[in-house]
N, CA, C and O atoms as CSV, one atom per row, in Angstrom:
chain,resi,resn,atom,element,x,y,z
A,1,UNK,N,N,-58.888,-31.647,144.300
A,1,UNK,CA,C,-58.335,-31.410,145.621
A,1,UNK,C,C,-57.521,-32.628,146.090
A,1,UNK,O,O,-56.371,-32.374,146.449
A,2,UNK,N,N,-57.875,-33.748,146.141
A,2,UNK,CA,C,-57.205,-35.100,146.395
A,2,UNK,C,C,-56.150,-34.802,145.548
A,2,UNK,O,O,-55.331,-34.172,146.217
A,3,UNK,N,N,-55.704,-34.959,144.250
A,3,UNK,CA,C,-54.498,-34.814,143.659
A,3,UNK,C,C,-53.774,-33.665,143.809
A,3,UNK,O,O,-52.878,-33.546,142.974
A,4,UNK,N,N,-53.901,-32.564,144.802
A,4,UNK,CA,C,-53.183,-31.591,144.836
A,4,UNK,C,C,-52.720,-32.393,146.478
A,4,UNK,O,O,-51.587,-32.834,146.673
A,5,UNK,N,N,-53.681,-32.441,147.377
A,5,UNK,CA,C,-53.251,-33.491,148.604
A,5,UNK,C,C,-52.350,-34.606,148.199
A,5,UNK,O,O,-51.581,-34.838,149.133
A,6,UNK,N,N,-52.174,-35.248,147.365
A,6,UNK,CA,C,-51.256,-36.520,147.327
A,6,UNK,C,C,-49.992,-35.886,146.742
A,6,UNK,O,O,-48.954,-36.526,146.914
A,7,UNK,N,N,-49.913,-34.676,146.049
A,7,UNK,CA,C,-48.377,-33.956,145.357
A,7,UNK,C,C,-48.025,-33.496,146.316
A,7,UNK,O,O,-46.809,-33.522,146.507
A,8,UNK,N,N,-48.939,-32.841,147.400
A,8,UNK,CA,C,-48.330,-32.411,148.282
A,8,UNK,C,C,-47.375,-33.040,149.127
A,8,UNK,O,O,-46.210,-32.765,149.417
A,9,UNK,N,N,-48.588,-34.459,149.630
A,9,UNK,CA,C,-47.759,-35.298,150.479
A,9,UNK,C,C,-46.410,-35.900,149.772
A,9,UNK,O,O,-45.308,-35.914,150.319
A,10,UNK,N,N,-46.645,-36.313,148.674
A,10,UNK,CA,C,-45.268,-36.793,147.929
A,10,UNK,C,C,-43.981,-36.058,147.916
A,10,UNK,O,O,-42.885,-36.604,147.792
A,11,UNK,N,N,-44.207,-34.633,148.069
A,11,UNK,CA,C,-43.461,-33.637,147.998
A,11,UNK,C,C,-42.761,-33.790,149.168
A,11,UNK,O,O,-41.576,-34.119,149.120
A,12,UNK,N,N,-43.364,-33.585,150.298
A,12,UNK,CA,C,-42.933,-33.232,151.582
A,12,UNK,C,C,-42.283,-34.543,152.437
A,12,UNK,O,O,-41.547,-34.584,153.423
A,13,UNK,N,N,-42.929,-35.645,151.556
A,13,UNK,CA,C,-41.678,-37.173,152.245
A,13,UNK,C,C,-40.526,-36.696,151.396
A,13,UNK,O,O,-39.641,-36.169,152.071
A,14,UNK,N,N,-40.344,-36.731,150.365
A,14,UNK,CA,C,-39.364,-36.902,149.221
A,14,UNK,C,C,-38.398,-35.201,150.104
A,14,UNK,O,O,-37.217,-35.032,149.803
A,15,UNK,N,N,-38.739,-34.695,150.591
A,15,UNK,CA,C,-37.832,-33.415,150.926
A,15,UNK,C,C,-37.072,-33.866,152.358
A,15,UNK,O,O,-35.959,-33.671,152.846
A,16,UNK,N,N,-38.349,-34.609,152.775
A,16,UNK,CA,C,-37.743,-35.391,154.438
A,16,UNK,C,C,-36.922,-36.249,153.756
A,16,UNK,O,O,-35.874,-36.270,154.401
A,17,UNK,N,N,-36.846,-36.808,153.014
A,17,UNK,CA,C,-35.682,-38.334,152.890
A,17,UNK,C,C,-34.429,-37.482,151.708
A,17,UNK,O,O,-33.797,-38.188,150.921
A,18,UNK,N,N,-34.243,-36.132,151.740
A,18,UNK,CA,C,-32.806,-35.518,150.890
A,18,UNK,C,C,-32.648,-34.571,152.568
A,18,UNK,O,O,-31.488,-34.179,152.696
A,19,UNK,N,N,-33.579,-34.162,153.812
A,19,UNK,CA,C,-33.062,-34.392,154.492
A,19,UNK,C,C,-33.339,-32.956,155.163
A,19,UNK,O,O,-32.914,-32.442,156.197
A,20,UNK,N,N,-34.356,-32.447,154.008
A,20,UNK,CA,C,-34.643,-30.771,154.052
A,20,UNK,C,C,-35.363,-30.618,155.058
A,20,UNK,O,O,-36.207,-31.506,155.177
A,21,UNK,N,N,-35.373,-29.430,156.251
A,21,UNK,CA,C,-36.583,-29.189,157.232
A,21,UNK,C,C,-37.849,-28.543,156.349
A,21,UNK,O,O,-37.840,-27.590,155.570
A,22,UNK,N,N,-38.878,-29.371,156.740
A,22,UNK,CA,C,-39.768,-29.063,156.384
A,22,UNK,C,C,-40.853,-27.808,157.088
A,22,UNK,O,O,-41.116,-27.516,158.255
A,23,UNK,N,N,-41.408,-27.138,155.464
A,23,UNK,CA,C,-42.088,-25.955,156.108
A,23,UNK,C,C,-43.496,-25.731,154.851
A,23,UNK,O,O,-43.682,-26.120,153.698
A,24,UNK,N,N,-43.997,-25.192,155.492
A,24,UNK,CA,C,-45.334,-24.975,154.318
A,24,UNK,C,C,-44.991,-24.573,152.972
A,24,UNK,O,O,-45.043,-25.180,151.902
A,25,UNK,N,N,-44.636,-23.426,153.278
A,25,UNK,CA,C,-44.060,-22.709,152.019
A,25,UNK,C,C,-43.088,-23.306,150.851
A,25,UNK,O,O,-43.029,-23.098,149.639
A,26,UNK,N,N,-42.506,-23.965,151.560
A,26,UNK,CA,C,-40.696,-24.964,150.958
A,26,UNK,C,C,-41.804,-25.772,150.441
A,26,UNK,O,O,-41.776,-25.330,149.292
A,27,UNK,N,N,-42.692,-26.565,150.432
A,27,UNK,CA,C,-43.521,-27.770,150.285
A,27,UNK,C,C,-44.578,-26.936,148.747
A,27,UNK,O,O,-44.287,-27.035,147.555
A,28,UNK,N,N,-45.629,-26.273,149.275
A,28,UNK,CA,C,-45.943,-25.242,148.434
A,28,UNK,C,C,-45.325,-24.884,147.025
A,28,UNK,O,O,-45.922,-24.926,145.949
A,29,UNK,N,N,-44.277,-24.597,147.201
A,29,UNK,CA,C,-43.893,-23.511,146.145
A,29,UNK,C,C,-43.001,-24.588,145.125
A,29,UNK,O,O,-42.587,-24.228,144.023
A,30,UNK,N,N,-42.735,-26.254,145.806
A,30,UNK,CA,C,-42.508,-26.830,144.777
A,30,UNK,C,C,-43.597,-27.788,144.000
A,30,UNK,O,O,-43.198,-28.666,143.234
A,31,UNK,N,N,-44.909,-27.579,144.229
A,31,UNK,CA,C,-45.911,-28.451,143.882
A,31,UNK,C,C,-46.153,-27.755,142.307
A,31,UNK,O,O,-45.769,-26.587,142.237
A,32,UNK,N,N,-46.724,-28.319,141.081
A,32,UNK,CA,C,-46.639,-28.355,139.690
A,32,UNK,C,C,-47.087,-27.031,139.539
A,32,UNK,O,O,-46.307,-26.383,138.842
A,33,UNK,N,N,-48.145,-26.336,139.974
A,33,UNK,CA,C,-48.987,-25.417,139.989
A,33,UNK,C,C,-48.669,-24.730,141.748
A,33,UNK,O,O,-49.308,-24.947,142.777
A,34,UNK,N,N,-47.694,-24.043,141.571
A,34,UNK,CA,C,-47.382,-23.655,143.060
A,34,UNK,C,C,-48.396,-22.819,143.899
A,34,UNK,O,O,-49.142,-22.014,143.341
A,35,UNK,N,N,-48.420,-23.077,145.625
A,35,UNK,CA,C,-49.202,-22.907,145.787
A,35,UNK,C,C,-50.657,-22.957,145.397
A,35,UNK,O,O,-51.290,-21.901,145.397
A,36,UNK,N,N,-51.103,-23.817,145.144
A,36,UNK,CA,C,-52.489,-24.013,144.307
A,36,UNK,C,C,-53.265,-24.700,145.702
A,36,UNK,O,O,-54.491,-24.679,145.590
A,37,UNK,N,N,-52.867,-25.172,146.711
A,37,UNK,CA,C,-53.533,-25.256,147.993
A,37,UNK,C,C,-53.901,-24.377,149.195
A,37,UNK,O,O,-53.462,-23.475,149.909
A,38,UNK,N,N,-54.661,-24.942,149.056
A,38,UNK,CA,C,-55.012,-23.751,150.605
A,38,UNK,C,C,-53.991,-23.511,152.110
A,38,UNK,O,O,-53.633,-24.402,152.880
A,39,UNK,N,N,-53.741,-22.305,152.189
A,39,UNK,CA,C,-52.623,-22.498,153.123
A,39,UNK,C,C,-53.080,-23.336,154.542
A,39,UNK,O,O,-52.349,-23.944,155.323
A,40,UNK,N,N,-54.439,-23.158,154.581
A,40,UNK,CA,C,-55.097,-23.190,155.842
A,40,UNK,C,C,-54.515,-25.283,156.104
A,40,UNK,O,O,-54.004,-26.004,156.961
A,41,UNK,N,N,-55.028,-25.357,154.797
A,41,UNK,CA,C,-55.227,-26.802,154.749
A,41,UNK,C,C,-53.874,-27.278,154.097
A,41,UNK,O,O,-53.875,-28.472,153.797
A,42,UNK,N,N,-52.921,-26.701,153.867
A,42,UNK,CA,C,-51.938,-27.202,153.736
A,42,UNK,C,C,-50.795,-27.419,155.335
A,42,UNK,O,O,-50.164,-28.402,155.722
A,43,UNK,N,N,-50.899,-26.417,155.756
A,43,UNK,CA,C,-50.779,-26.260,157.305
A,43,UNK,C,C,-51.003,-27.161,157.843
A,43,UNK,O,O,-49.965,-27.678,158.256
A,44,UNK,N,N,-52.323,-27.972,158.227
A,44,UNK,CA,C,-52.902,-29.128,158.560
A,44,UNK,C,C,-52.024,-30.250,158.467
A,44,UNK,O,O,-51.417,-30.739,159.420
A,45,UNK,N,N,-51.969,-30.735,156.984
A,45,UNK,CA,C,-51.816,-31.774,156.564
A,45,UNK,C,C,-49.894,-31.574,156.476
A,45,UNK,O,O,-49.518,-32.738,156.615
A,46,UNK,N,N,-49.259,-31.136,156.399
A,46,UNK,CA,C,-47.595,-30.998,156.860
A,46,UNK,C,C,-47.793,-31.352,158.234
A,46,UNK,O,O,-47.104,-32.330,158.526
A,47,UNK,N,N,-48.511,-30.896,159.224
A,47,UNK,CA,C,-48.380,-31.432,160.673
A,47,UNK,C,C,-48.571,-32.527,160.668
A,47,UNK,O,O,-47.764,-33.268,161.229
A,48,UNK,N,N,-49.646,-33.013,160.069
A,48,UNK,CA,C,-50.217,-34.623,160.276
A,48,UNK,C,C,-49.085,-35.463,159.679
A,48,UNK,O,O,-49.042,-36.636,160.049
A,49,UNK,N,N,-48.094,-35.005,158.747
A,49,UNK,CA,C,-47.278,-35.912,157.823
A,49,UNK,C,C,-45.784,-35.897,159.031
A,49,UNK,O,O,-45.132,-36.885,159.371
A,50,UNK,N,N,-45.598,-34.626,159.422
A,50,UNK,CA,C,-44.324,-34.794,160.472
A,50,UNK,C,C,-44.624,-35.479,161.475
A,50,UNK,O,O,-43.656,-36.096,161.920
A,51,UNK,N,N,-46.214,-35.731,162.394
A,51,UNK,CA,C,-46.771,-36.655,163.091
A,51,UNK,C,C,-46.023,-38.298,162.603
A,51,UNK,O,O,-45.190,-39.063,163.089
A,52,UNK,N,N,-46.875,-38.253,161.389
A,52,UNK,CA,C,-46.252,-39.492,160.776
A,52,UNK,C,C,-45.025,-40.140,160.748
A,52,UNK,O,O,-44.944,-41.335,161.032
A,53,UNK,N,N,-43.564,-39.127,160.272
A,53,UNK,CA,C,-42.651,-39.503,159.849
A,53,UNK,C,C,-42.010,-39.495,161.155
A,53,UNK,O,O,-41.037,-40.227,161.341
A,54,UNK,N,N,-42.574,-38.541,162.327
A,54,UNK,CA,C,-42.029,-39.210,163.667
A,54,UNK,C,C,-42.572,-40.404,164.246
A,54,UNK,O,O,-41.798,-40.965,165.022
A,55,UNK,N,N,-43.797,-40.999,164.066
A,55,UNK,CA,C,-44.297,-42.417,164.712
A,55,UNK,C,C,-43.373,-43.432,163.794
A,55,UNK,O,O,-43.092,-44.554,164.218
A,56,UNK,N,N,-42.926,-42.970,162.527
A,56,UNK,CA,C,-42.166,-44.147,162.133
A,56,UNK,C,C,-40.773,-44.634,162.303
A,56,UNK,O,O,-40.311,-45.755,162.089
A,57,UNK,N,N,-40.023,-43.203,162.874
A,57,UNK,CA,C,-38.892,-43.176,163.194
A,57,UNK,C,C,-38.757,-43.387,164.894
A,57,UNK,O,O,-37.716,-43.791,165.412
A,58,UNK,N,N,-39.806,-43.093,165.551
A,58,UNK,CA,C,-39.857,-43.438,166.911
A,58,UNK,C,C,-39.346,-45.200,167.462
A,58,UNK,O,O,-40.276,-46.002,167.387
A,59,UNK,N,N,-38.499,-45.566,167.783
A,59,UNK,CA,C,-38.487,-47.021,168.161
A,59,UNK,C,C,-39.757,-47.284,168.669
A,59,UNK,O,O,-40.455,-46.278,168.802
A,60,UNK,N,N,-40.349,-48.538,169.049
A,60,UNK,CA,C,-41.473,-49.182,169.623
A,60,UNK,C,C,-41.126,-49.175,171.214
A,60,UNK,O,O,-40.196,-49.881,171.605
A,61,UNK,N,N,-41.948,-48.297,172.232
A,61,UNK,CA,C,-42.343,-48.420,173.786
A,61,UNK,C,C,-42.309,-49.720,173.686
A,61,UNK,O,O,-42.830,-50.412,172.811
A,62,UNK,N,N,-41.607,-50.092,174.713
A,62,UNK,CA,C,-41.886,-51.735,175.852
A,62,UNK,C,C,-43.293,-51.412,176.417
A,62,UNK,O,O,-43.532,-50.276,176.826
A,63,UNK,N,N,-43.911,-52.060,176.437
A,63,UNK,CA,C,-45.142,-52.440,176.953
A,63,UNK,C,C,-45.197,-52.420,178.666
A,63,UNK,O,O,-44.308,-53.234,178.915
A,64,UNK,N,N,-45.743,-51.946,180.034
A,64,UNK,CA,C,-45.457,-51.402,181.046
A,64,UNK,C,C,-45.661,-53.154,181.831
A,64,UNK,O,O,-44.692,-53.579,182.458
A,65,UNK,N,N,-46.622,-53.823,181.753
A,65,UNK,CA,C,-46.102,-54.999,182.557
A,65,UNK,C,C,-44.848,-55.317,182.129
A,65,UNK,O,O,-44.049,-55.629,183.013
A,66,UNK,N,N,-44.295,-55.316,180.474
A,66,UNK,CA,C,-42.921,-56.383,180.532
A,66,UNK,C,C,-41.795,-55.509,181.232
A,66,UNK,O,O,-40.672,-55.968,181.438
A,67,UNK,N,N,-42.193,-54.132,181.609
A,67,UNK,CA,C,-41.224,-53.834,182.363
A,67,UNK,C,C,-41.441,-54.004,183.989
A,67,UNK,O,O,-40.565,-53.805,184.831
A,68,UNK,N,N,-42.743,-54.398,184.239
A,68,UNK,CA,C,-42.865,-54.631,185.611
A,68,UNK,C,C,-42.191,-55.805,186.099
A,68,UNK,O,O,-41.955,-56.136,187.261
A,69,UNK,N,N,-41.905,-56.416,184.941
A,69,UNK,CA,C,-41.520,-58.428,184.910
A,69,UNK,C,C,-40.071,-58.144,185.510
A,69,UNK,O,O,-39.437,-58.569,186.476
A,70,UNK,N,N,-39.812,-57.095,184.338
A,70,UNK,CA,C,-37.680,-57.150,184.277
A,70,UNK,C,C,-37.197,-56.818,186.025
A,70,UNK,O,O,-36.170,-57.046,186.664
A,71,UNK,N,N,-38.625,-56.122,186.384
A,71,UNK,CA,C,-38.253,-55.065,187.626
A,71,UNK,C,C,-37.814,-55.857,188.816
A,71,UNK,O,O,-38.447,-56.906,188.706
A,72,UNK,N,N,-36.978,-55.943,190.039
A,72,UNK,CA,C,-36.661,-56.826,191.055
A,72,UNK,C,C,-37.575,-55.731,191.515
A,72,UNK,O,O,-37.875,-54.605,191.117
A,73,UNK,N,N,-38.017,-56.814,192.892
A,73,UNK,CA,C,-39.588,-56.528,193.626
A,73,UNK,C,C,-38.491,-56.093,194.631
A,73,UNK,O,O,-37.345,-56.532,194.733
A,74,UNK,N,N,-39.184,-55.012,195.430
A,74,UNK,CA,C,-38.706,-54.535,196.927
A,74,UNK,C,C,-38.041,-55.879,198.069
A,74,UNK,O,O,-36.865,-55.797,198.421
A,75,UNK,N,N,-38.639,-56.679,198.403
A,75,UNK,CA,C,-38.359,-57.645,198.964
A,75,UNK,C,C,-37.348,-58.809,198.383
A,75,UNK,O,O,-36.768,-59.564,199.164
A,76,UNK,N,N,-37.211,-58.882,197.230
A,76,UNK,CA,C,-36.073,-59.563,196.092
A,76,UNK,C,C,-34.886,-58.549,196.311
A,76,UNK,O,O,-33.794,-58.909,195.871
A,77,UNK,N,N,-34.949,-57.601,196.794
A,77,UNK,CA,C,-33.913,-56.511,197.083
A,77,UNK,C,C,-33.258,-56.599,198.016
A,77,UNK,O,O,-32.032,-56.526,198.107
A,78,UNK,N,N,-34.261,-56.816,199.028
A,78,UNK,CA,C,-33.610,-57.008,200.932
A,78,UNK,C,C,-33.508,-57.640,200.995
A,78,UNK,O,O,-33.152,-57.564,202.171
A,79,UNK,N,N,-33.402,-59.290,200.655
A,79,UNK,CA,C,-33.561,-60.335,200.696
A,79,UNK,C,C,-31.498,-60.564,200.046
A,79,UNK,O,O,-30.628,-61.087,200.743
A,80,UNK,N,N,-31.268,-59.967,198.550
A,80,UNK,CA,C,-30.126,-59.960,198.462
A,80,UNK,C,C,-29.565,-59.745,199.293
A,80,UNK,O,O,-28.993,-60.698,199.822
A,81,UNK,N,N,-29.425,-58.582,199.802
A,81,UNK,CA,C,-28.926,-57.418,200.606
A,81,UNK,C,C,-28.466,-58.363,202.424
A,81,UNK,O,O,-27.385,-58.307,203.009
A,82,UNK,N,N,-29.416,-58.930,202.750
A,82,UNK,CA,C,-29.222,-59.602,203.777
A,82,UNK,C,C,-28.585,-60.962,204.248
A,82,UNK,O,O,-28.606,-61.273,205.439
């Protein structure tokens, strides 16, 4: 089961990086022994991997104080202003 899980996953980066949308079946039907996984649990683990390949492509959130820092305070405002 682990080596049908790791062809899988290998499969389904290697289709993301030529650029293919990924789908169960597309993933599936190119593994050595097609379909030889469980759909249930193949299902699963394609979500968890597009999870993935979006946290890595996601830029990194600023952190909410360093944007409280950048922020001019209400009174730094009126203070221009006047």
């Amino acid at each position: 089961m682990a080596n049908k899980i790791a062809e899988f996953r290998q499969i389904a980066y290697k289709l993301h990086e030529q650029g293919t949308e990924l789908f169960v079946n597309r993933v599936l039907t190119r593994m050595s022994v097609p379909k030889s996984l469980n759909h249930r649990i193949a299902c699963e683990l394609l979500a968890e991997i597009k999870r993935e390949i979006l946290a890595k492509e996601r830029p990194p959130a600023k952190p909410c104080d360093k944007m409280a820092k950048e922020r001019t305070s209400p009174d730094a405002l009126r203070a221009q202003t006047e």
